[in-house]
C-alpha positions as CSV (number, residue, x, y, z in Angstrom):
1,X,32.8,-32.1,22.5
2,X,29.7,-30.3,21.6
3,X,28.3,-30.5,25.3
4,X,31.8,-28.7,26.2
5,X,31.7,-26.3,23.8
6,X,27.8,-25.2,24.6
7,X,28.9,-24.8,28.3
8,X,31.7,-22.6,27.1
9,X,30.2,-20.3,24.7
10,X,27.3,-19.2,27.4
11,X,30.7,-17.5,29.1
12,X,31.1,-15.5,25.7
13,X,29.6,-12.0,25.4
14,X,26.1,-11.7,23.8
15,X,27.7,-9.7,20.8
16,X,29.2,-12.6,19.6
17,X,26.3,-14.9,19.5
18,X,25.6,-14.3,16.0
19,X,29.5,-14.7,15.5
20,X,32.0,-17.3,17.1
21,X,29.6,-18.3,19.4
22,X,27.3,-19.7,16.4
23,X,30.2,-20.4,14.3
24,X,31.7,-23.0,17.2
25,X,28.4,-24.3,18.3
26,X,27.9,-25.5,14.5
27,X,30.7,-27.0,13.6
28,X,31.3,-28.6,17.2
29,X,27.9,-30.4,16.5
30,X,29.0,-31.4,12.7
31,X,31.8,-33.2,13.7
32,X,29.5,-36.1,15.4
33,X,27.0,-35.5,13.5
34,X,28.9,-36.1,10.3
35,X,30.2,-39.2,11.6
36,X,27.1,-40.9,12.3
37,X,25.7,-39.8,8.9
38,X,28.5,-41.5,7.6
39,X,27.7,-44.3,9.3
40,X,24.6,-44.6,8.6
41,X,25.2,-44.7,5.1
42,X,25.9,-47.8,2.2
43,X,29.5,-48.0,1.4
44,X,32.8,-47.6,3.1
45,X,33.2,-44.1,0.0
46,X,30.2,-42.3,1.5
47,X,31.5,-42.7,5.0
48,X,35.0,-41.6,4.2
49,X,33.5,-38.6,2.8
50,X,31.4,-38.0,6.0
51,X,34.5,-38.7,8.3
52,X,36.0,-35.9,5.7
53,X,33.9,-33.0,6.7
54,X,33.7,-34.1,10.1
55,X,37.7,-33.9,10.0
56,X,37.0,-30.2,8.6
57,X,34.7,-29.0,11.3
58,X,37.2,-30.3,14.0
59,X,39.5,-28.1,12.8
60,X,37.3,-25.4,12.0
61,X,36.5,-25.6,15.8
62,X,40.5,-25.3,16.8
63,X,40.9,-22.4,15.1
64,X,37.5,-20.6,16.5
65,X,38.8,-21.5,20.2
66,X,42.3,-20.1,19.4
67,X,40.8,-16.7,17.9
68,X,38.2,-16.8,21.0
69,X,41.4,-17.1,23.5
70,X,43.7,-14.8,21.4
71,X,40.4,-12.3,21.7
72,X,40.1,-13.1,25.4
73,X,37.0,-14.2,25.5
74,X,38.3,-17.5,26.6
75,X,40.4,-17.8,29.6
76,X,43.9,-19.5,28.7
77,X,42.9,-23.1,30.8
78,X,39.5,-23.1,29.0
79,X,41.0,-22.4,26.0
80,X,43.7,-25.0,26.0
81,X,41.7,-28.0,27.5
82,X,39.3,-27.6,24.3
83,X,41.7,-27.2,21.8
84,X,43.8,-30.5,23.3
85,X,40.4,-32.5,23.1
86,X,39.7,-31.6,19.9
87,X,43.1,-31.8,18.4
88,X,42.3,-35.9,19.6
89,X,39.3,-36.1,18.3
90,X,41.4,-34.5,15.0
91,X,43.7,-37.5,15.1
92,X,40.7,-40.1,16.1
93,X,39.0,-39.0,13.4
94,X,42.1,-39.5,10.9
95,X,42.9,-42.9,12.6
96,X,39.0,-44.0,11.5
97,X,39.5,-42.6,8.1
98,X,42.9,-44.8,7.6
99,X,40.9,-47.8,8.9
100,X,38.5,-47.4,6.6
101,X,39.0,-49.7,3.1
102,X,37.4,-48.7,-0.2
């Protein structure tokens, strides 16, 4: 996801580099980061808690990619292929959370 969202932010303006650019490039790199911290760590609590912000930047992302396309800065296609992939990785996320016993 973050690979996608890189490519698609270098269409974006320059005056938004500082903004949603940087904004979507962050959080799309939290979510997998997050979830290998998580894994990484001792118990099944810390992980959770990991998986739990990683949950938070996904949809921290959706929103940025539906104020980028409302903005036009992103093209409707674009747009909606991002937001579809992360919305999985949304419910992939939750599904890993649920798995997870403490």
């Amino acid at each position: 996801m973050a690979v996608e969202v890189y490519k698609a932010t270098s269409r974006l303006p320059n005056d938004e580099k500082y903004g949603l650019v940087s904004q979507m490039k962050r959080c799309s790199v939290s979510i997998s980061s997050n979830i290998a911290e998580g894994s990484g760590r001792g118990s099944s609590a810390q992980f959770k808690y990991f998986l739990n912000i990683s949950q938070g930047s996904a949809f921290e992302l959706e929103a940025q990619l539906i104020i980028s396309n409302r903005l036009e800065l992103l093209d409707n296609e674009l747009s909606a292929n991002l937001i579809e992939k992360t919305m999985e990785i949304q419910k992939m996320v939750y599904a890993l959370d649920r798995s997870i016993k403490i």
